[in-house]
C-alpha positions as CSV (number, residue, x, y, z in Angstrom):
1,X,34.1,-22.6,-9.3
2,X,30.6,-20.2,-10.3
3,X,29.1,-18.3,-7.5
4,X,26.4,-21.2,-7.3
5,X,29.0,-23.6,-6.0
6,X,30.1,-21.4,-3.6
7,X,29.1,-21.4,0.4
8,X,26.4,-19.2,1.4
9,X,28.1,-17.9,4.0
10,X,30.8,-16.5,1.5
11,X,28.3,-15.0,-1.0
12,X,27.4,-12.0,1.8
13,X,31.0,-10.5,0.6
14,X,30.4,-10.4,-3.1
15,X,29.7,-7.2,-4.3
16,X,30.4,-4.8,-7.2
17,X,34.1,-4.7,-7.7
18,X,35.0,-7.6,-5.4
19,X,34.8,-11.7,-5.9
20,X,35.5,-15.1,-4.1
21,X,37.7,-17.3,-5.4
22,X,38.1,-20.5,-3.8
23,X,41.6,-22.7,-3.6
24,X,42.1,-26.1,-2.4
25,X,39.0,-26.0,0.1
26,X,39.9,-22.1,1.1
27,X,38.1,-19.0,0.1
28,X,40.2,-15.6,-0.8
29,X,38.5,-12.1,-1.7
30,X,40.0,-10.2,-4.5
31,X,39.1,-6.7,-6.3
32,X,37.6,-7.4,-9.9
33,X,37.5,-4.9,-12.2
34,X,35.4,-5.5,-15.8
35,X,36.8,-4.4,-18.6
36,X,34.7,-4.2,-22.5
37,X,36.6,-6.5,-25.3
38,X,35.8,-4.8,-28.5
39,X,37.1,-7.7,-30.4
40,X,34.6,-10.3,-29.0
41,X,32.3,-7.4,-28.1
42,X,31.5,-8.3,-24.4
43,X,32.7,-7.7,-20.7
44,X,35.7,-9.2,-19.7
45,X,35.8,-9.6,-16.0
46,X,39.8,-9.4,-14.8
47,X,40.3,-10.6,-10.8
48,X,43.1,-8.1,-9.4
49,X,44.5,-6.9,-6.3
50,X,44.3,-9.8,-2.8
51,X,42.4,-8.8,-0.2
52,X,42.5,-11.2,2.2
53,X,41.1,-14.5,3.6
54,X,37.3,-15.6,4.7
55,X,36.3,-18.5,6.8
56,X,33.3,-19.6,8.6
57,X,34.5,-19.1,12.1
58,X,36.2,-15.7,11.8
59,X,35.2,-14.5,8.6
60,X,37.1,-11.6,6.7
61,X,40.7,-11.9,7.5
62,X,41.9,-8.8,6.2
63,X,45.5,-9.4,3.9
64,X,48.7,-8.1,6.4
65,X,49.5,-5.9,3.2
66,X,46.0,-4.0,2.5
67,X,45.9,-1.3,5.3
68,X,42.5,0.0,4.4
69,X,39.6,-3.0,3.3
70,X,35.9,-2.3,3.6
71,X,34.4,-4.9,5.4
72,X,30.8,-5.9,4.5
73,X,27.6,-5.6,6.9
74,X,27.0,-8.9,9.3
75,X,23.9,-7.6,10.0
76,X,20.8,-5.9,7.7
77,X,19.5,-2.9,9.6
78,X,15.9,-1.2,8.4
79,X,14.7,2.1,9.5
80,X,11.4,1.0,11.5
81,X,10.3,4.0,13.4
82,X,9.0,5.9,10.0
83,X,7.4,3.0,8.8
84,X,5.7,2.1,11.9
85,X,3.7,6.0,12.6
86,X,2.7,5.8,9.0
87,X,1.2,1.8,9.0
88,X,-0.6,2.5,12.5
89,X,-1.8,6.1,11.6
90,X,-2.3,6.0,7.8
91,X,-3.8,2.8,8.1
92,X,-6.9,3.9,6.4
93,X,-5.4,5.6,3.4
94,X,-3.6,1.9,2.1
95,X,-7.8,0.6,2.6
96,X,-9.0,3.1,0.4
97,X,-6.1,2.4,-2.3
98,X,-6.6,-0.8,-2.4
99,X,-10.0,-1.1,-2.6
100,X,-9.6,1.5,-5.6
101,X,-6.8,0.6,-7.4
102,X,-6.6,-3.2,-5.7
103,X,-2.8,-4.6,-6.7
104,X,-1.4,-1.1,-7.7
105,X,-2.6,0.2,-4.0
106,X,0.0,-0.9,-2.3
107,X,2.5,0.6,-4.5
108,X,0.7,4.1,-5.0
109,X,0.7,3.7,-1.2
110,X,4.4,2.9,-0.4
111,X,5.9,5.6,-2.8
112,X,3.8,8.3,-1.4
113,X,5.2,7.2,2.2
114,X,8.6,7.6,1.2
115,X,7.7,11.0,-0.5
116,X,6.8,12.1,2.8
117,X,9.4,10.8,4.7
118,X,12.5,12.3,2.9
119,X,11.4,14.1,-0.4
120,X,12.5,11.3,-1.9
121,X,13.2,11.9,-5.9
122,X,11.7,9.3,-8.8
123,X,15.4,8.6,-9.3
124,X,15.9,7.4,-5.7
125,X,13.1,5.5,-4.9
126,X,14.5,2.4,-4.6
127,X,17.7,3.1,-2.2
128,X,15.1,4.6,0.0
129,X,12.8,1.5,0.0
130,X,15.7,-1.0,0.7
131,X,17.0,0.9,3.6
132,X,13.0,0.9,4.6
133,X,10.9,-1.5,7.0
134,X,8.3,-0.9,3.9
135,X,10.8,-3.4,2.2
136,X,10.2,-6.6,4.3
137,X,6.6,-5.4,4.7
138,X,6.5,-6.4,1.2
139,X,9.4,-7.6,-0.9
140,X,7.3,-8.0,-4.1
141,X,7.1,-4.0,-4.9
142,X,9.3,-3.3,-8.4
143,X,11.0,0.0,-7.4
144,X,13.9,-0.4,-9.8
145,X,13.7,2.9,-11.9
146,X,13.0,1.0,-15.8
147,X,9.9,-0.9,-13.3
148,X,8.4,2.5,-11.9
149,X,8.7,4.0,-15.4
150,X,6.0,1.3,-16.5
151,X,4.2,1.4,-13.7
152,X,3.7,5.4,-14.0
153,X,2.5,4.9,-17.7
154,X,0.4,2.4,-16.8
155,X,-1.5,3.5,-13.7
156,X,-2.5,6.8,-15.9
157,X,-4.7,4.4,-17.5
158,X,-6.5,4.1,-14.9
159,X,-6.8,7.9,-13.9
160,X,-10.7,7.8,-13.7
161,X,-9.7,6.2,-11.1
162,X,-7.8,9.1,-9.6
163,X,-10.9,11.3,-9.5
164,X,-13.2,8.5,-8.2
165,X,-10.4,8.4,-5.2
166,X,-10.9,12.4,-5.0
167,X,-14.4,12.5,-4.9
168,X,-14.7,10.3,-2.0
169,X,-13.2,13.1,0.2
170,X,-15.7,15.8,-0.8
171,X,-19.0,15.8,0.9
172,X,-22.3,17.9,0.5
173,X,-22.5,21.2,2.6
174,X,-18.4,21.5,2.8
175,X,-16.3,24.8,2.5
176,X,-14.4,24.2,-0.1
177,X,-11.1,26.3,-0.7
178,X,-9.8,27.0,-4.7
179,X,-7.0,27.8,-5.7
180,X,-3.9,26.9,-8.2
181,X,-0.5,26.9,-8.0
182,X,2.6,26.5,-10.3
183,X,4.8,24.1,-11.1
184,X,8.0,24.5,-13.4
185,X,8.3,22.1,-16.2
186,X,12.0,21.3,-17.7
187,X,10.6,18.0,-20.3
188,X,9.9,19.1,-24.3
189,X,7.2,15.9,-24.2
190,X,4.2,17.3,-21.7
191,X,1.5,18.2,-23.5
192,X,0.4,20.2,-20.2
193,X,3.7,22.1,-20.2
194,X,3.8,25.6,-21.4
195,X,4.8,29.0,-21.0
196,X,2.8,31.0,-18.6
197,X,3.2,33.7,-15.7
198,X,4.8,32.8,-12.8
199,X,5.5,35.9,-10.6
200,X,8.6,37.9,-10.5
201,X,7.3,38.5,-14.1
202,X,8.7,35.2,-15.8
203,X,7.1,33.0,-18.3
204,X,8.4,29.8,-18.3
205,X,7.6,26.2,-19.0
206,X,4.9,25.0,-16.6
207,X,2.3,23.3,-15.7
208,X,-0.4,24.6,-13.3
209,X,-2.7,22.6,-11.1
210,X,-6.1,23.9,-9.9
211,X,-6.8,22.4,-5.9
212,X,-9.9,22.3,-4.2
213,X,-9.2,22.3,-0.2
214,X,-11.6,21.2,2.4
215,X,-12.1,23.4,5.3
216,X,-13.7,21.4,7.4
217,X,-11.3,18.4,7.1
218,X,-8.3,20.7,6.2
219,X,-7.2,18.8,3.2
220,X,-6.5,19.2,-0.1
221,X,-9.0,16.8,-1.6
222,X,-9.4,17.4,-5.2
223,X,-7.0,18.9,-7.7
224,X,-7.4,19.3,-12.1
225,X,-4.1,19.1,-13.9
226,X,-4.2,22.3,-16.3
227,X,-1.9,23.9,-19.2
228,X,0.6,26.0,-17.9
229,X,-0.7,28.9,-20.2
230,X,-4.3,28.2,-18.6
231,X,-5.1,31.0,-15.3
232,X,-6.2,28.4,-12.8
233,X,-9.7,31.1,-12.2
234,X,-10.1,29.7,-16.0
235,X,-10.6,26.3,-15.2
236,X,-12.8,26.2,-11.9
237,X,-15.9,25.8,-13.6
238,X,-14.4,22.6,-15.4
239,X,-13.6,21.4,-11.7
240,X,-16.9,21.8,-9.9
241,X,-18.1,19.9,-13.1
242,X,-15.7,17.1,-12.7
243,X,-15.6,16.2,-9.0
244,X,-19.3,16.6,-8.6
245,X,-19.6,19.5,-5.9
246,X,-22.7,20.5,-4.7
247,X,-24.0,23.2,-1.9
248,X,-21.4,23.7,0.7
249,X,-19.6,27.1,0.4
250,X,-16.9,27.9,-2.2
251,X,-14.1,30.4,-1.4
252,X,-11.4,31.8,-4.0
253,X,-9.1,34.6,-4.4
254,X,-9.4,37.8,-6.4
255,X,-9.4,36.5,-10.0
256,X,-11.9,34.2,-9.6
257,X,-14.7,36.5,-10.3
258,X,-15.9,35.7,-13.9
259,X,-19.0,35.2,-15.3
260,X,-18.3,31.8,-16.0
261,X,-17.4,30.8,-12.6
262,X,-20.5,32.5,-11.0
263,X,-22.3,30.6,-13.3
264,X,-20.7,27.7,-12.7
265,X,-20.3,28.2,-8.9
266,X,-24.6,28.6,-9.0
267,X,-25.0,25.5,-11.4
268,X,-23.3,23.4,-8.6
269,X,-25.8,25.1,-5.8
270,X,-22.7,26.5,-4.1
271,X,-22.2,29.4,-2.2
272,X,-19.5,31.7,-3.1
273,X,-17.1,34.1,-1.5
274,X,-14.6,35.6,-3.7
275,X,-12.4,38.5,-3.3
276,X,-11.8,41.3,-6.0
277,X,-9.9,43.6,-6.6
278,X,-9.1,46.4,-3.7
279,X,-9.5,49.3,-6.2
280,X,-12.9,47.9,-7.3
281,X,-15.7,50.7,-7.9
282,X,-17.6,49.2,-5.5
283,X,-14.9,51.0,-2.7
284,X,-16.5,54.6,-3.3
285,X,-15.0,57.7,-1.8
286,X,-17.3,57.9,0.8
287,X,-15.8,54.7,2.8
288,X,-12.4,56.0,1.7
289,X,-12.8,59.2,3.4
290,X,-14.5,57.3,6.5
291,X,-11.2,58.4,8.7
292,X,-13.1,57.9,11.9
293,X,-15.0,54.6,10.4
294,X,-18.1,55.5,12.7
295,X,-20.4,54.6,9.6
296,X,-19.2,51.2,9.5
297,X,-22.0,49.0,9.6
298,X,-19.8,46.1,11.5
299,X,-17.4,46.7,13.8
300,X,-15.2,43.5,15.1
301,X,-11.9,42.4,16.5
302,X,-10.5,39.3,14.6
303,X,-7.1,37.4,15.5
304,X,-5.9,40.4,17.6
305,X,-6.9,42.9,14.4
306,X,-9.6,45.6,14.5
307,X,-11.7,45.0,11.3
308,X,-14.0,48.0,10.0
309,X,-17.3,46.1,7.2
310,X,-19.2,47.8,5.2
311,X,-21.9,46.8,2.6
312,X,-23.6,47.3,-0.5
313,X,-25.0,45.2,-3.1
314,X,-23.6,44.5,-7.0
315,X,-26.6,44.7,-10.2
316,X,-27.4,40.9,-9.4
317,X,-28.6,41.2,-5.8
318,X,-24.7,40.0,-4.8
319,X,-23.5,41.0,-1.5
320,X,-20.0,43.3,-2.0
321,X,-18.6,43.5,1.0
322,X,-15.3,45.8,1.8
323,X,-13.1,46.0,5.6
324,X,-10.9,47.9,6.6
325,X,-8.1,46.3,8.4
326,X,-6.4,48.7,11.0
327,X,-3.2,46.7,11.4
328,X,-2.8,45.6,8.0
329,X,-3.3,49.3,6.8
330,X,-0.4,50.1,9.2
331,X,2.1,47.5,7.4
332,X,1.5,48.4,4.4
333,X,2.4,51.7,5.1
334,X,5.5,50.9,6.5
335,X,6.3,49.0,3.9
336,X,5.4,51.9,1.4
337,X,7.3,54.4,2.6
338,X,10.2,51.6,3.3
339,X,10.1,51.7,-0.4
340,X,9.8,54.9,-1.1
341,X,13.1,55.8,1.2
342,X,14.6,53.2,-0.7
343,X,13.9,55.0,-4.1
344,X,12.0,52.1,-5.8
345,X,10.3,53.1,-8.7
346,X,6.6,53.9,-8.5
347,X,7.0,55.1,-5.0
348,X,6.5,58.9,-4.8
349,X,5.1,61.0,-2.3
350,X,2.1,62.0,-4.6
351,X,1.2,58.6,-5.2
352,X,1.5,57.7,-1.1
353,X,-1.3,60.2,-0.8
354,X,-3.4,58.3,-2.9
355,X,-2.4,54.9,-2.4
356,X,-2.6,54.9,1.4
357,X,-6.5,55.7,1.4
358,X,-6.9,52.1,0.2
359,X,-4.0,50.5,3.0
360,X,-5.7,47.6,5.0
361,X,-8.9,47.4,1.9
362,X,-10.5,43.9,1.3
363,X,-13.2,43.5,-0.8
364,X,-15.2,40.6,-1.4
365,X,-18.9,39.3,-3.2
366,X,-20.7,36.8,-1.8
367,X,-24.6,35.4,-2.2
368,X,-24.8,34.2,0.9
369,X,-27.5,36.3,2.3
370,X,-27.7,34.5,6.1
371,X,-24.2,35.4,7.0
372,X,-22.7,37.9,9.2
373,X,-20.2,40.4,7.6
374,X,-17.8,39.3,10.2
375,X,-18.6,34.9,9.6
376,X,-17.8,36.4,5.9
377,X,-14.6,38.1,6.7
378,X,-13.4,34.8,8.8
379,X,-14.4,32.5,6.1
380,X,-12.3,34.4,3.7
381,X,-9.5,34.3,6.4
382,X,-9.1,30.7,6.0
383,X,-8.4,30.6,2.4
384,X,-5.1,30.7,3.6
385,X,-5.1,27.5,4.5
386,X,-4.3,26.2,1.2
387,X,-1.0,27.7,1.2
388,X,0.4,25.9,3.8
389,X,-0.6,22.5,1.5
390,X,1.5,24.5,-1.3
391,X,4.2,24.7,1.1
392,X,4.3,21.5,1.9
393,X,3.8,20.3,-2.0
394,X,6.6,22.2,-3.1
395,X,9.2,22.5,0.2
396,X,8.3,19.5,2.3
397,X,8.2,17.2,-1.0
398,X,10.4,19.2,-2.9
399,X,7.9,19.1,-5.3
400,X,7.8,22.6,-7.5
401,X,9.7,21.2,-10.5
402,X,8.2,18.8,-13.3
403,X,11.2,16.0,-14.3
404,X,8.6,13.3,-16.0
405,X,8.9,12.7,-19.9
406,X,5.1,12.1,-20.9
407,X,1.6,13.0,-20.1
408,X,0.8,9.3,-18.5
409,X,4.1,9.4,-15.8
410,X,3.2,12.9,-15.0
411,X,-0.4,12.5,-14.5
412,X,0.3,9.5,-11.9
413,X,3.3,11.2,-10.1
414,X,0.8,14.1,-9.3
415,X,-1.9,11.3,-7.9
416,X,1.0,10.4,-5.8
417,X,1.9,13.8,-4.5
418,X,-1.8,13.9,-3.5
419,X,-1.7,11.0,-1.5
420,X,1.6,12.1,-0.1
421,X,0.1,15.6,1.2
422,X,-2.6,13.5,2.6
423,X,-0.3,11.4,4.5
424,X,2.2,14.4,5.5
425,X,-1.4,16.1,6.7
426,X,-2.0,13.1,9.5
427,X,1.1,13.3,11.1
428,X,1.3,17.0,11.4
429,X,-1.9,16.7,12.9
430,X,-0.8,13.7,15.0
431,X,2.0,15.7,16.4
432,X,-0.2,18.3,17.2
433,X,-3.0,16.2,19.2
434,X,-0.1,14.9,21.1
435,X,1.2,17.9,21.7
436,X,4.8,17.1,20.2
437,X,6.4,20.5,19.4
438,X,8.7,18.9,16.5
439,X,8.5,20.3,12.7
440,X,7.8,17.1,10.1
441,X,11.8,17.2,9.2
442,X,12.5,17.0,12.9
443,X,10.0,14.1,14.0
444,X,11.4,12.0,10.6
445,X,14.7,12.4,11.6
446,X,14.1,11.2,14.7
447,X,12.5,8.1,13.9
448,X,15.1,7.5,11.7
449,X,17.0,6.6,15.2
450,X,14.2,3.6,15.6
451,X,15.9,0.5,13.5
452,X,15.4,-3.3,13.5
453,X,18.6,-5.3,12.5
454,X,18.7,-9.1,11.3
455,X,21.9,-11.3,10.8
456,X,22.8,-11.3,7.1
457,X,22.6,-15.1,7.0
458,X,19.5,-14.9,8.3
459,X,17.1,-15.6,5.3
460,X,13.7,-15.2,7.7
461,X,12.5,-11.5,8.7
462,X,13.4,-12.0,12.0
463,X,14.4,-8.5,12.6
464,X,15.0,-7.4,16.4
465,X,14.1,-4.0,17.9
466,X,17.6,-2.0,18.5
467,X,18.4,0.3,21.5
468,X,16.1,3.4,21.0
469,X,17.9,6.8,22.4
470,X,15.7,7.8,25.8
471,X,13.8,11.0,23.8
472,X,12.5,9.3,20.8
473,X,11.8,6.1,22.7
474,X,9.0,8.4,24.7
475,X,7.7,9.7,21.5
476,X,7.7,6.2,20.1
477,X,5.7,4.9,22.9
478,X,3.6,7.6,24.0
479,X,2.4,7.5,20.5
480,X,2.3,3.4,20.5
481,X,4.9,2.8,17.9
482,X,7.3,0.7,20.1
């Protein structure tokens, strides 16, 4: 007798390494091993050890003489409670995909998800998506690993696309953030991957992203995939060029401050506000002998910090800027002579007499003419930012290694990352409007405790709501979810 002529209700014990056999109107469970016949070069499947008996009534009757028998599931279970925050509150991202990428939305939209949920690796994509509501949301999705692998290579045909997505989050007048980060790169086949600076002094195989964040919808909304040789400041010209800014206010770190990128940064009507370097020429010795910083031409308090601004002007007519930050000074002088006890090398007494005139220095050039020394400060203040959306690229979605084998799977798992940071970004900020003091990890794992079961002869999706533990059921429905 094949599997096909066997009763449904004994096919829901077949798995790998066990079979039905059936005998004069009864049904038996056995172990089957498969082994390879060289000779006839194919599988041989060989039926083994007696498990025991199955019937309709009572099902698995386990055999007197097997003490230990896994018994399979009579019910399918999916985790609901993930699924559910992320189709009421992410709602409008799966819109946007679709109308973008129309059939491959859905897709781009579900893997994201489970990115966000539980860092879930290429590899394991599809475990995660069975044991997911997203599964009977739609049953159609090909998450098998050979059906991603084509799927990657052929969205990156479509990667105008990508930017077109981007470019839809970046509006005239914004405060746009820049900066890049790095990502390590272990495949011989990316074109992007080479060796470049990563600090602690290495140079390894990498690739290196350059991220525009918003400000005002604090975001990462656009990023340009670069060479892992290539300094991120290198390329910011080629990505004002390519998502189409214009006006609004651009902000970047020290390094930033080329020729090219002024350019560039004026070309694209934007305002700038970069930092340089804290031994800049621009700091002369008269603000660094300012002990009592009485000629200061600003004096503020900022996030609990006394802040000391001063001002000049570079050759073209740029503002140059330079605080003093009281507490910061008072760190890194800690710090130092922390250091210095410790007998690092470089730290010497002579050199802390120098060194500490410039403790608690910022410097930075602007051409915004109409701002305040202290709105310049505070601007500059919230480039950081962008580093919790590096945090959360690389330790919330594990995500600061490179595993794909060619330039069209990498370019589409980074458009997924994107989406995913966009989706991790709404429920932080969910959790924070309703004032839910639980990390990301915390809240996940708690919804992991809202599942809908079905009975496994149950073809239909009639899935019913199981019992909720009291604390997550008031998150669940003070947030609508259940």
């Amino acid at each position: 007798m094949t599997k096909k002529d066997l009763p449904e209700w004994t096919l829901v014990y077949i798995e790998p390494g066990k079979t039905v056999k059936a005998k004069s109107g009864k049904f038996y469970l056995y172990e089957q091993k498969c082994h390879y016949n060289k000779a006839k070069k194919h599988k041989n499947s060989v039926t083994n050890t007696y498990l025991g008996r199955i019937t309709k009534e009572n099902g698995f009757i386990q055999s007197k003489t097997r003490k230990v028998v896994l018994m399979p599931e009579s019910v399918v279970s999916k985790q609901y409670g993930a699924y559910a925050v992320i189709t009421k509150y992410c709602g409008d991202v799966l819109e946007r995909l679709v109308a973008e990428f129309g059939e491959y939305g859905n897709l781009i939209f579900t893997i994201a998800s489970l990115r966000a949920l539980e860092k879930t690796p290429y590899c394991e994509l599809e475990d995660a998506y069975t044991e997911s509501y997203f599964s009977v949301f739609d049953k159609t999705l090909p998450m098998s690993k050979s059906s991603l692998s084509g799927f990657l290579h052929d969205l990156a045909k479509h990667k105008g696309k990508f930017k077109s997505y981007m470019r839809k989050d970046i509006e005239d007048d914004d405060t746009l953030i820049f900066d890049g980060t790095n990502l390590l790169c272990g495949s011989q086949n990316i074109s992007y991957s080479a060796a470049g600076y990563k600090h602690g002094h290495n140079y390894k195989s990498q690739v290196c992203p350059l991220y525009a964040y918003s400000a005002t919808k604090r975001k990462l909304v656009y990023y340009r995939l670069c060479e892992g040789s290539v300094s991120d400041a290198k390329s910011l010209t080629d990505l004002l060029v390519e998502a189409k800014i214009k006006n609004g206010i651009g902000i970047a770190d020290n390094g930033f401050d080329s020729p090219d990128n002024i350019d560039g940064l004026l070309n694209s009507k934007t305002k700038f506000i970069i930092a340089l370097r804290r031994d800049s020429a621009y700091v002369t010795k008269d603000i660094l002998d300012d002990s009592s910083r009485m000629n200061a031409k600003e004096k503020f308090v900022d996030n609990h910090e006394s802040i000391f601004a001063y001002e000049t002007v570079d050759n073209n007519g740029n503002r140059i800027c330079i605080y003093f930050n009281q507490t910061i000074a008072g760190v890194e002088t800690s710090e130092y002579l922390d250091k210095m006890q410790k007998g690092w090398k470089g730290y010497t007494e002579t050199d802390f007499v120098e060194d500490k005139k410039r403790f608690g220095i910022f410097v930075i050039k602007s051409n915004h003419m109409d701002m305040t020394l202290q709105k310049i400060y505070q601007y500059y203040r919230s480039r950081f930012e962008i580093e919790y959306s590096f945090d959360t690229l690389k330790n919330t979605l594990n995500f600061d290694k490179v595993y794909m084998h060619s330039d069209y799977s990498l370019e589409s798992w980074m458009f997924i990352n994107h989406i995913s940071i966009t989706i991790t970004q709404k429920i932080y900020d969910l959790l924070k409007e309703n004032e839910i003091n639980l990390s990301l990890h915390s809240f996940f794992k708690k919804l992991r405790q809202v599942v809908k079961q079905r009975d496994v002869l149950d073809k239909g999706d009639n899935y019913i709501l199981q019992v909720v533990p009291a604390k997550t059921r008031r998150i669940c429905e003070k947030l609508g979810l259940i």
